[in-house]
PyMOL commands that place a pseudoatom at each C-alpha (Angstrom):
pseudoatom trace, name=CA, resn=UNK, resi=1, chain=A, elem=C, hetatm=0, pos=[127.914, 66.702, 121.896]
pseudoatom trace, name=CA, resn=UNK, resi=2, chain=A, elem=C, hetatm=0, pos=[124.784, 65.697, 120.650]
pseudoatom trace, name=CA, resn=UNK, resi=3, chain=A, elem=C, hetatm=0, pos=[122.490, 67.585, 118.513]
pseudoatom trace, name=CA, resn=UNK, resi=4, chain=A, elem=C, hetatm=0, pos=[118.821, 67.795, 119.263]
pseudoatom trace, name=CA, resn=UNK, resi=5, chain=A, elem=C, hetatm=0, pos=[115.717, 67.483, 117.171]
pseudoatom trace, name=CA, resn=UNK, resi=6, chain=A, elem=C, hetatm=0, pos=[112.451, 68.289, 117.231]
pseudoatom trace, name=CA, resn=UNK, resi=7, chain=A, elem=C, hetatm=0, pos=[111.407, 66.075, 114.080]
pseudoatom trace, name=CA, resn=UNK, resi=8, chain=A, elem=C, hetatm=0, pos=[108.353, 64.125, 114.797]
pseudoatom trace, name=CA, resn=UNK, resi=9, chain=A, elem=C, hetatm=0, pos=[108.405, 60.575, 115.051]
pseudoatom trace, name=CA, resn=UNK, resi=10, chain=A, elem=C, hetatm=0, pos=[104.931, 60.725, 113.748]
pseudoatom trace, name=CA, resn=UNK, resi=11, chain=A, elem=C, hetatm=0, pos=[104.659, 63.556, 111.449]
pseudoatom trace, name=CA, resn=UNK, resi=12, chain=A, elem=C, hetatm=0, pos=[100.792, 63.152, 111.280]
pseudoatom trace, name=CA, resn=UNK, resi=13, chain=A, elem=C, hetatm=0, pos=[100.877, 64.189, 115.181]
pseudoatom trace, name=CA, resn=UNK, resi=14, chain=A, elem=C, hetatm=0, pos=[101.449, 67.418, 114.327]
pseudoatom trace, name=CA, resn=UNK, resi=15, chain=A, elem=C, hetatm=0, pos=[98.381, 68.811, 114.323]
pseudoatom trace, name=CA, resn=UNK, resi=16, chain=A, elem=C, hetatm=0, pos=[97.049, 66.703, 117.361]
pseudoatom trace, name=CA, resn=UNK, resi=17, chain=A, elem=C, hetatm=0, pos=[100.122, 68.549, 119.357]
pseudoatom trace, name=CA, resn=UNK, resi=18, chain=A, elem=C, hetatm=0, pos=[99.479, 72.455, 118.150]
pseudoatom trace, name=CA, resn=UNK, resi=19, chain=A, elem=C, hetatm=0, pos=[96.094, 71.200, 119.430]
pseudoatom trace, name=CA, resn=UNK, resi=20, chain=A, elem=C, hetatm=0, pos=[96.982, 70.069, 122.794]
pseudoatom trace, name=CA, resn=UNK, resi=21, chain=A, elem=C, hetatm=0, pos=[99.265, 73.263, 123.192]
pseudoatom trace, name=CA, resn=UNK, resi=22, chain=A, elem=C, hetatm=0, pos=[96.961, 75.528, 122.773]
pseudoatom trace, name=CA, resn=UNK, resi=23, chain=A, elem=C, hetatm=0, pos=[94.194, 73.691, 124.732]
pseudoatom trace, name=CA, resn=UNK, resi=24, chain=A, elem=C, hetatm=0, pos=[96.806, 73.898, 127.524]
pseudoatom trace, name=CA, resn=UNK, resi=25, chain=A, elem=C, hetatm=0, pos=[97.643, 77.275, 126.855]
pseudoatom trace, name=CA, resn=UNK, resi=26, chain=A, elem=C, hetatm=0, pos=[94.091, 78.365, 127.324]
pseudoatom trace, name=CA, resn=UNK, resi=27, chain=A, elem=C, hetatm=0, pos=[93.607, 76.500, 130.690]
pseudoatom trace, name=CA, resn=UNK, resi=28, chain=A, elem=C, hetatm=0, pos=[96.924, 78.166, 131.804]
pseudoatom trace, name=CA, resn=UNK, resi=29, chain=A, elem=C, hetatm=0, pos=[95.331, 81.735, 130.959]
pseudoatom trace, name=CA, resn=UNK, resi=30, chain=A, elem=C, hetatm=0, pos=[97.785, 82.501, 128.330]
pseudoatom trace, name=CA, resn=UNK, resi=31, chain=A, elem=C, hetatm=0, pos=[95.466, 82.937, 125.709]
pseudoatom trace, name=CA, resn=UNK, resi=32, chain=A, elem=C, hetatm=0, pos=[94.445, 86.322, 124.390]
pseudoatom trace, name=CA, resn=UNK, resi=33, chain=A, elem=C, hetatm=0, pos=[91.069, 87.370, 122.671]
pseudoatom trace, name=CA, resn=UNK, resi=34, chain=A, elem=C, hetatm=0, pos=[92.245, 89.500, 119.982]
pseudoatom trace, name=CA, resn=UNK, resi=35, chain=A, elem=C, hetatm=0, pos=[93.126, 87.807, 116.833]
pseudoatom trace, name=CA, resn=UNK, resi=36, chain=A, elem=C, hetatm=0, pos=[94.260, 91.422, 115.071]
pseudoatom trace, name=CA, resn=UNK, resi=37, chain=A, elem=C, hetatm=0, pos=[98.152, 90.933, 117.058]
pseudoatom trace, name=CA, resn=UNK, resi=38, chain=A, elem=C, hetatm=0, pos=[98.820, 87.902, 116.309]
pseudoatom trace, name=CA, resn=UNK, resi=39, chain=A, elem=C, hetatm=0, pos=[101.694, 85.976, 115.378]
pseudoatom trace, name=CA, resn=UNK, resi=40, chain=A, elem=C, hetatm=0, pos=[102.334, 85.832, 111.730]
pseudoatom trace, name=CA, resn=UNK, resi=41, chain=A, elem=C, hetatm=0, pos=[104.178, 82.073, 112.456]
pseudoatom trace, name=CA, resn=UNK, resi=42, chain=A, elem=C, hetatm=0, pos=[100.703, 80.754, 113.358]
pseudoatom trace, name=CA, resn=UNK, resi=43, chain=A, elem=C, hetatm=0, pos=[98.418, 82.424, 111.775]
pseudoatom trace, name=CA, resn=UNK, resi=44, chain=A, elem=C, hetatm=0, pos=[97.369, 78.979, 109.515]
pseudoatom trace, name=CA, resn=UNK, resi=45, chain=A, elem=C, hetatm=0, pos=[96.359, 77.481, 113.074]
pseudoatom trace, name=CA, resn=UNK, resi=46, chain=A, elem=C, hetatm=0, pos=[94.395, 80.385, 114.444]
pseudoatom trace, name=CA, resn=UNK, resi=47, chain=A, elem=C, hetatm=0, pos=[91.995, 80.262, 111.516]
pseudoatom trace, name=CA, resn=UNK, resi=48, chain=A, elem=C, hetatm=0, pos=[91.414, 76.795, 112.486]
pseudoatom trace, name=CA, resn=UNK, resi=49, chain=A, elem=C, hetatm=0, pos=[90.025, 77.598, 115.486]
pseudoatom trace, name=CA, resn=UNK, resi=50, chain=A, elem=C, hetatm=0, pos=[86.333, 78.086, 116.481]
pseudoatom trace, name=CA, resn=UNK, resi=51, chain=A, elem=C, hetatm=0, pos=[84.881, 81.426, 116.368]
pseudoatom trace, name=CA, resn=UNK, resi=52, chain=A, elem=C, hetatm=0, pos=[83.735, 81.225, 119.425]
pseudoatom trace, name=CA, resn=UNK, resi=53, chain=A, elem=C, hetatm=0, pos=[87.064, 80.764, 120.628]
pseudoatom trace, name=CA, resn=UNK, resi=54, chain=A, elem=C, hetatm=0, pos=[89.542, 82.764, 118.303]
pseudoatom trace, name=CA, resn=UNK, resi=55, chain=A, elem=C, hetatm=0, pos=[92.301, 84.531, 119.955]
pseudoatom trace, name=CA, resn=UNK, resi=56, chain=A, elem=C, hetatm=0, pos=[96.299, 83.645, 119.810]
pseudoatom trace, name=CA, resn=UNK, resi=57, chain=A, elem=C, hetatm=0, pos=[98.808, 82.758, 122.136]
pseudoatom trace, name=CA, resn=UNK, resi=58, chain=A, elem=C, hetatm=0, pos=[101.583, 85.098, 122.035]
pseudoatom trace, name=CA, resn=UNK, resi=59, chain=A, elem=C, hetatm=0, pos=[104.383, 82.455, 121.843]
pseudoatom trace, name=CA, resn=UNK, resi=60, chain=A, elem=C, hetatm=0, pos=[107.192, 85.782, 121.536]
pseudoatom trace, name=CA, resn=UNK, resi=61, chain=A, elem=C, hetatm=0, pos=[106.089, 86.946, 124.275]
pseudoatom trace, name=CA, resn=UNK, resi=62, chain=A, elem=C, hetatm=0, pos=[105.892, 84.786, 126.794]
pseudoatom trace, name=CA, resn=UNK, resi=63, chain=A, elem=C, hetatm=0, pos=[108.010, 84.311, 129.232]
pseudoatom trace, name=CA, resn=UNK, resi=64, chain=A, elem=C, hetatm=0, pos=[110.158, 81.019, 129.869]
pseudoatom trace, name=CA, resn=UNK, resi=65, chain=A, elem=C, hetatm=0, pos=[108.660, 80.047, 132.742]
pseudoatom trace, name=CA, resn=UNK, resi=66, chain=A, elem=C, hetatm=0, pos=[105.073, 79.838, 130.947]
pseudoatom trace, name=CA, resn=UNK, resi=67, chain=A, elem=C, hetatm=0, pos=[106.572, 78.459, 127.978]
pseudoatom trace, name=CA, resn=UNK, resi=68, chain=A, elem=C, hetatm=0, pos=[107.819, 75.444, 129.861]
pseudoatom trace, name=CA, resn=UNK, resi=69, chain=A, elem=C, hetatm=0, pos=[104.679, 75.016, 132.050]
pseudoatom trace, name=CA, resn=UNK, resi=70, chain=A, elem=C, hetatm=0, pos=[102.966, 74.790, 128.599]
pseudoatom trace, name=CA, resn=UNK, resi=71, chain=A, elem=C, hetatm=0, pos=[105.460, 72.198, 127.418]
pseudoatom trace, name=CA, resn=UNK, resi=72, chain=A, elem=C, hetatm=0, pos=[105.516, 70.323, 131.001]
pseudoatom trace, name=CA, resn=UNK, resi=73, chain=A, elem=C, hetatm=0, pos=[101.325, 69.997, 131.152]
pseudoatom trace, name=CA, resn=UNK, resi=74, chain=A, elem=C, hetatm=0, pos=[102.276, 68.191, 127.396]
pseudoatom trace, name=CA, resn=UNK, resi=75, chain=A, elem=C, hetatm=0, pos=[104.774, 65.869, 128.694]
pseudoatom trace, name=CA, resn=UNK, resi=76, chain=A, elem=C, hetatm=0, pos=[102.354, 65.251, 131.592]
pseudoatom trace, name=CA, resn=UNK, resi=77, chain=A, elem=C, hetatm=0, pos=[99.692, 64.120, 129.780]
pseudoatom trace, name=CA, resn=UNK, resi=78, chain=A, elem=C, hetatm=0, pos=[101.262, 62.159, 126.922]
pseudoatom trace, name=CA, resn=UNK, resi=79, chain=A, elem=C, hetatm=0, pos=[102.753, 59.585, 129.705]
pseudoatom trace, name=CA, resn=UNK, resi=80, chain=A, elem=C, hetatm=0, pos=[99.683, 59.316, 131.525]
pseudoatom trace, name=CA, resn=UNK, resi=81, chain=A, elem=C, hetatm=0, pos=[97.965, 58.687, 128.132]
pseudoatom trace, name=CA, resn=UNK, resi=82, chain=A, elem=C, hetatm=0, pos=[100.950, 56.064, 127.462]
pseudoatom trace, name=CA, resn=UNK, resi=83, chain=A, elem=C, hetatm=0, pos=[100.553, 54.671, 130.994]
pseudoatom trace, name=CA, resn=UNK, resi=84, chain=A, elem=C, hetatm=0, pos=[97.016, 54.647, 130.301]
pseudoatom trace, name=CA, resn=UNK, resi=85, chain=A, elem=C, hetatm=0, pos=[97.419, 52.170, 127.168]
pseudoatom trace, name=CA, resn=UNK, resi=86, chain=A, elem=C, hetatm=0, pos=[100.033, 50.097, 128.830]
pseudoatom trace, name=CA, resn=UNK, resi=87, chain=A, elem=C, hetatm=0, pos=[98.326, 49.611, 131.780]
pseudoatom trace, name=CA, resn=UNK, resi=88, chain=A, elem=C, hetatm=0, pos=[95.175, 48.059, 129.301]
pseudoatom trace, name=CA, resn=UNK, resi=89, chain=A, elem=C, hetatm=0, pos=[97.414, 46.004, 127.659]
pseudoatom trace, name=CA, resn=UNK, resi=90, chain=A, elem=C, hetatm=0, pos=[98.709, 43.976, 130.650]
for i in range(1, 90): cmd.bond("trace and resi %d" % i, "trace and resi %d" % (i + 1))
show_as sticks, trace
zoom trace
């Protein structure tokens, strides 16, 4: 069987990604106001984040179902951005 990986081609996409997910996350409605319960595990990224906009998704939380639509709008987007650049290209 194979084994799975979520090592980044690009490591440098990293931060473009956490971006993306929680810009999703926040159009989806998952994100909360209330920085004081947040996860520990991304605590680096919400001080990143505007003031205006602080809060935290709570990734432990949630269930599957919202988890995947958050990873699905991803997926989504990068191949219409891909289709996007392939389509200039021709």
């Amino acid at each position: 069987m194979a084994t799975r990986s979520n090592k980044k081609v690009v490591p440098e996409s990293r931060q473009a990604l956490d971006q993306l997910k929680y810009e999703i996350a926040a159009e989806l409605g998952l994100f909360v106001q209330s920085v004081s319960q947040a996860d520990t595990e991304f605590a680096g990224e919400i001080g990143d984040l505007p003031l205006a906009n602080r809060g935290y998704v709570p990734w432990s939380q949630l269930a599957t179902r919202d988890a995947g639509s958050v990873g699905g709008e991803i997926t989504r987007r990068l191949i219409a951005q891909a289709e996007q650049v392939l389509g200039s290209i021709h």
